[in-house]
C-alpha positions as CSV (number, residue, x, y, z in Angstrom):
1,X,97.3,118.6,76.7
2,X,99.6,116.5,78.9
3,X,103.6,117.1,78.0
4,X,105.5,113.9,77.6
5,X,107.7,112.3,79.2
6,X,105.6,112.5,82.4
7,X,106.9,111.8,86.0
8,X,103.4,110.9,87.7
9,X,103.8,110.3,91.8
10,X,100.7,109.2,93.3
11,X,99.8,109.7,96.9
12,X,97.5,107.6,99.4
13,X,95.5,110.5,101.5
14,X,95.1,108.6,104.7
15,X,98.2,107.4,106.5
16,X,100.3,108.9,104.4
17,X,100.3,112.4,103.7
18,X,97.4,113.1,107.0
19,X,97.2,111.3,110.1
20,X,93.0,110.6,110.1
21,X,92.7,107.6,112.4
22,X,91.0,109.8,115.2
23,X,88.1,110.8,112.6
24,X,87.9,107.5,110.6
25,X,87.8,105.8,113.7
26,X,85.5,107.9,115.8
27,X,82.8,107.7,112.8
28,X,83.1,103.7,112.9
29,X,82.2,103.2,116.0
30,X,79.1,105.7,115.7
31,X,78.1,103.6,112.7
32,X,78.6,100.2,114.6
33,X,76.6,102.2,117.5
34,X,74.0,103.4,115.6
35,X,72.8,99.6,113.9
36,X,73.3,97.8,117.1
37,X,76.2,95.8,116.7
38,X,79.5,95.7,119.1
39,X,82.0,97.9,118.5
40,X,85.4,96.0,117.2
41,X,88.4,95.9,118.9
42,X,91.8,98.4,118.5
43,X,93.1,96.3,116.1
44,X,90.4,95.9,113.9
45,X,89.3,99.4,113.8
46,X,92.8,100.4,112.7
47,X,92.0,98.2,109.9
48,X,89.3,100.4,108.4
49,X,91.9,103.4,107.3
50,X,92.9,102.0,103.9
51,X,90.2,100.2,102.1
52,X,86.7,101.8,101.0
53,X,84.3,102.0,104.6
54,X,81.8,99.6,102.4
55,X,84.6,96.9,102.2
56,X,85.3,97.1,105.8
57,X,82.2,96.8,107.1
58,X,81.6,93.9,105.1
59,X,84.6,92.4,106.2
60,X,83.0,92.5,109.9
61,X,79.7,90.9,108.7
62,X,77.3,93.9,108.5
63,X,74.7,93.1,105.4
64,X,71.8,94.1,103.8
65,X,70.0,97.1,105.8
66,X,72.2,97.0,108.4
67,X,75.1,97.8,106.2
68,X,73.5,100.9,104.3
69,X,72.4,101.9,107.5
70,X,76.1,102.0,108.7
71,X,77.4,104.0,105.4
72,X,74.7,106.4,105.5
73,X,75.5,107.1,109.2
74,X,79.4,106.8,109.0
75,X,79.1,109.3,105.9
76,X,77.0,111.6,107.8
77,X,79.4,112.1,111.0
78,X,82.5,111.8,108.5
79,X,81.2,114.7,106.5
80,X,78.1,116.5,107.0
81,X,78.1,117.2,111.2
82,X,80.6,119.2,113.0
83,X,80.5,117.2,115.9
84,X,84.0,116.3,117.2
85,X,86.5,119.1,118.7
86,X,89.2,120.3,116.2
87,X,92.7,119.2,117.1
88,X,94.0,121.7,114.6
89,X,91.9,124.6,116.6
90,X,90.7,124.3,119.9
91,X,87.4,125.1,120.9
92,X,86.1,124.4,116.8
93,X,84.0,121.6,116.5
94,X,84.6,119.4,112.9
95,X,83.3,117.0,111.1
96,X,85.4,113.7,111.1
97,X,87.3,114.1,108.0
98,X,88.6,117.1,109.5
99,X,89.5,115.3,113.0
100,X,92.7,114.7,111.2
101,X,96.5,116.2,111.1
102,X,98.9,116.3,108.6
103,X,101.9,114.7,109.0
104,X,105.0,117.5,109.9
105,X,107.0,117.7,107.0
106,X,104.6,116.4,104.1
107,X,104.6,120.2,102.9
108,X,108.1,120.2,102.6
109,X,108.3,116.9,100.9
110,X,105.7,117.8,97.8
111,X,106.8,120.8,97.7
112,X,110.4,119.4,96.9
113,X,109.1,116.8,94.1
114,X,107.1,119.4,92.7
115,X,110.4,121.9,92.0
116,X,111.9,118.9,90.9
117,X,109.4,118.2,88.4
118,X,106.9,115.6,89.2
119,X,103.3,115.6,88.4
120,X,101.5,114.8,92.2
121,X,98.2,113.6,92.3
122,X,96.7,112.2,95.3
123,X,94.9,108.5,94.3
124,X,92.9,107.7,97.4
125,X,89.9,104.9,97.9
126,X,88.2,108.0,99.8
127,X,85.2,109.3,97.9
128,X,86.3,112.0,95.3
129,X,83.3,114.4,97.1
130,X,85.0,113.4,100.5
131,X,88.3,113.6,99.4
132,X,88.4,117.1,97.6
133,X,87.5,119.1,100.9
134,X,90.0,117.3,103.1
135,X,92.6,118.3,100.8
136,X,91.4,122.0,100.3
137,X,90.8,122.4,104.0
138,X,94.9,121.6,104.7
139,X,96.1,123.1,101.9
140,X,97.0,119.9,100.3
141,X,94.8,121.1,97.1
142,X,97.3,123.8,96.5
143,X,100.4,121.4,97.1
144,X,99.4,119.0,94.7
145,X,98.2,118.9,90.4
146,X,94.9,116.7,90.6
147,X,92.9,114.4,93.4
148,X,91.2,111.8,92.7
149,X,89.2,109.5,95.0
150,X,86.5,106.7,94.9
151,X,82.9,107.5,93.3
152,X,80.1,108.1,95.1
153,X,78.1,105.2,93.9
154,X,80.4,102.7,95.1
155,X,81.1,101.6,90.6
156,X,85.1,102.7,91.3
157,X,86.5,101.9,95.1
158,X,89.4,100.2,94.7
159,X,92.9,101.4,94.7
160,X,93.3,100.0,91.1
161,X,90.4,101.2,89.9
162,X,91.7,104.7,91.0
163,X,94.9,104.5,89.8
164,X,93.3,104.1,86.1
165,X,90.4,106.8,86.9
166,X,93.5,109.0,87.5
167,X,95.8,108.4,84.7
168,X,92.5,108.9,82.2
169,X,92.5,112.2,83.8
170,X,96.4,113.0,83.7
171,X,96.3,111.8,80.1
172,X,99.2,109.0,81.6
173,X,100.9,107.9,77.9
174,X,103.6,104.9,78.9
175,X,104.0,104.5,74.9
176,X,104.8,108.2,74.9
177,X,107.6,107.7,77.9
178,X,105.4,108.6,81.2
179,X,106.5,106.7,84.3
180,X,104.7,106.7,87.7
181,X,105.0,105.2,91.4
182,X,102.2,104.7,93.7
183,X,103.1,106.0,97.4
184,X,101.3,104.6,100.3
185,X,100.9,103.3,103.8
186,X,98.4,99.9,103.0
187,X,98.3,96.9,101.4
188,X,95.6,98.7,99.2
189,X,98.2,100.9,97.8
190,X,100.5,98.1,97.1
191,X,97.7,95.8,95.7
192,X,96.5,98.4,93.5
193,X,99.7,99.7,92.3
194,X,100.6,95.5,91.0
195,X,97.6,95.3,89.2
196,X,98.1,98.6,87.5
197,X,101.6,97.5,86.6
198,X,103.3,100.1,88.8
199,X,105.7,99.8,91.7
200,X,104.5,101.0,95.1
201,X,107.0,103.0,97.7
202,X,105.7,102.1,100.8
203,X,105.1,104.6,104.0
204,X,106.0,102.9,107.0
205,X,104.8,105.9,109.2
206,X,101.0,105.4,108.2
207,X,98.8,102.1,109.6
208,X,100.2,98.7,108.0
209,X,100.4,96.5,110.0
210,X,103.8,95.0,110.7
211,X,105.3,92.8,107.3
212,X,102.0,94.1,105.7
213,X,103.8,96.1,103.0
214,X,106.7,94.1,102.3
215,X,104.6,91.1,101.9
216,X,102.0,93.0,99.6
217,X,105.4,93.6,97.2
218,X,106.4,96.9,97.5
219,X,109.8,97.2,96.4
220,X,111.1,99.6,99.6
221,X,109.6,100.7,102.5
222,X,110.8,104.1,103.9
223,X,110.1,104.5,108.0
224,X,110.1,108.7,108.3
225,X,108.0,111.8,106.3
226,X,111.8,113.3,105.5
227,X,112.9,110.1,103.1
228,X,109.9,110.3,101.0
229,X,111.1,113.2,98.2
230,X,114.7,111.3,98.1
231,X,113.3,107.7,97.7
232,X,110.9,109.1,94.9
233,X,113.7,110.6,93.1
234,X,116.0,107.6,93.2
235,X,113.6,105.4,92.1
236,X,112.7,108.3,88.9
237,X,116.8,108.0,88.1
238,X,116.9,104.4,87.6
C-alpha cells in the first residue's frame, strides 16, 4: 500500500536521463531503408527521440504496409539484433537500445532525490518491453522505484496516457496529499504532463528543439544534469 503524502518525480528515458539518439536514429534510417523511401534529413531524424516511433513515422507520410513494415523492422534492429558496436564496450556489438549513454551525473542526481525522499519512476512513450531492459542494462532499474513505458499494442503511447498508467500503478492519491512533476527533454513531456494536470521541469540537455519547451509550458527549463535534484526540490518546497 502506497504511504501518503507522496512526492512522485517522473522521468523521460530518452534525452533525459540517457543520451539514445545514436541507436534511435541508426534504427530509423534502417526502417526508412528497408520500405524504400528516402531517408529524412538531420533535423528531422532528431525529431523521432520523443514521441512513440508509430507517430513519427506517420508524421513523414509512411501508411498502410509500408508503415508496419517500418515498425516491425525498426523494432527488430532496436531490440532483437546486436548489430551496432557498443559505445559503452568496445569490440561488443548491441542492439540499438543499447547504442546509448547515460548522461554523467544522472546517477548522482536520483540518487540524491531518492535520499531525500522522492518516489522516482521513469514515465517514457518507449514500449514498457523496450523500456525495462534499457533501464536494467545501465543500472537505472536499481536507481529508480517503478518504469513504466508505452504498451505493446500501440492502445497507451502517449506521454499522458503514461503518466495515468503510472500513477494507477504508484497508487498516486492527490485527495490523500501526493504531489508529482513530470521531468523531461520534449514537448511530449510537457504536453503530457498539462493534460495530466501536472507541471513539467524541463531538460534543456536532451533534443528540444530551441523555444520548444518553453513554448509547450513548462514552468522552468534547467540547461545542465547537476541542476536537476536542486530544481526538483525547490519546486517540492513551494
Amino acid at each position: 500500500m502506497a504511504q501518503h503524502p507522496q512526492k512522485v518525480v517522473l522521468l523521460d528515458l530518452d534525452g533525459t536521463l540517457t543520451k539514445s539518439d545514436p541507436g534511435i536514429i541508426a534504427c530509423v534510417i534502417k526502417a526508412f531503408q528497408a520500405v524504400g523511401e528516402p531517408v529524412p534529413d538531420d533535423a528531422e531524424l532528431h525529431r523521432f527521440i520523443g514521441p512513440s516511433i508509430r507517430e513519427s513515422l506517420k508524421r513523414n507520410h509512411l501508411t498502410g504496409d509500408k508503415l508496419e513494415e517500418a515498425v516491425r523492422v525498426y523494432r527488430h534492429y532496436y531490440g532483437e539484433e546486436d548489430y551496432f558496436d557498443d559505445p559503452n564496450h568496445p569490440g561488443q556489438k548491441v542492439p540499438g537500445c543499447l547504442y546509448n549513454t547515460v548522461y554523467p551525473g544522472i546517477p548522482e542526481q536520483l540518487a540524491k532525490l531518492r535520499a531525500a525522499g522522492y518516489y522516482l519512476a521513469v514515465a517514457t512513450c518507449k514500449p514498457e518491453f523496450q523500456a525495462i531492459p534499457v533501464c536494467e542494462h545501465f543500472g537505472i532499474d536499481k536507481m529508480v522505484d517503478g518504469i513504466y513505458g508505452a504498451s505493446r499494442d500501440f492502445s497507451r503511447i502517449e506521454k499522458g496516457q503514461v503518466i495515468e498508467y503510472a500513477f494507477e500503478h504508484i497508487g498516486f492519491d492527490e485527495q490523500a496529499g501526493d504531489r508529482a512533476l513530470m521531468v523531461g527533454d520534449r514537448w511530449t513531456d510537457a504536453d503530457g504532463a498539462k493534460e495530466c494536470g501536472l507541471d513539467c521541469l524541463g531538460c534543456g540537455w536532451g533534443y528540444a528543439e530551441p523555444g520548444e519547451l518553453k513554448a509547450h509550458g513548462c514552468y522552468r527549463v534547467i540547461d545542465h544534469v547537476d541542476e536537476l535534484s536542486g530544481a526538483v526540490e525547490e519546486y517540492f518546497d513551494n
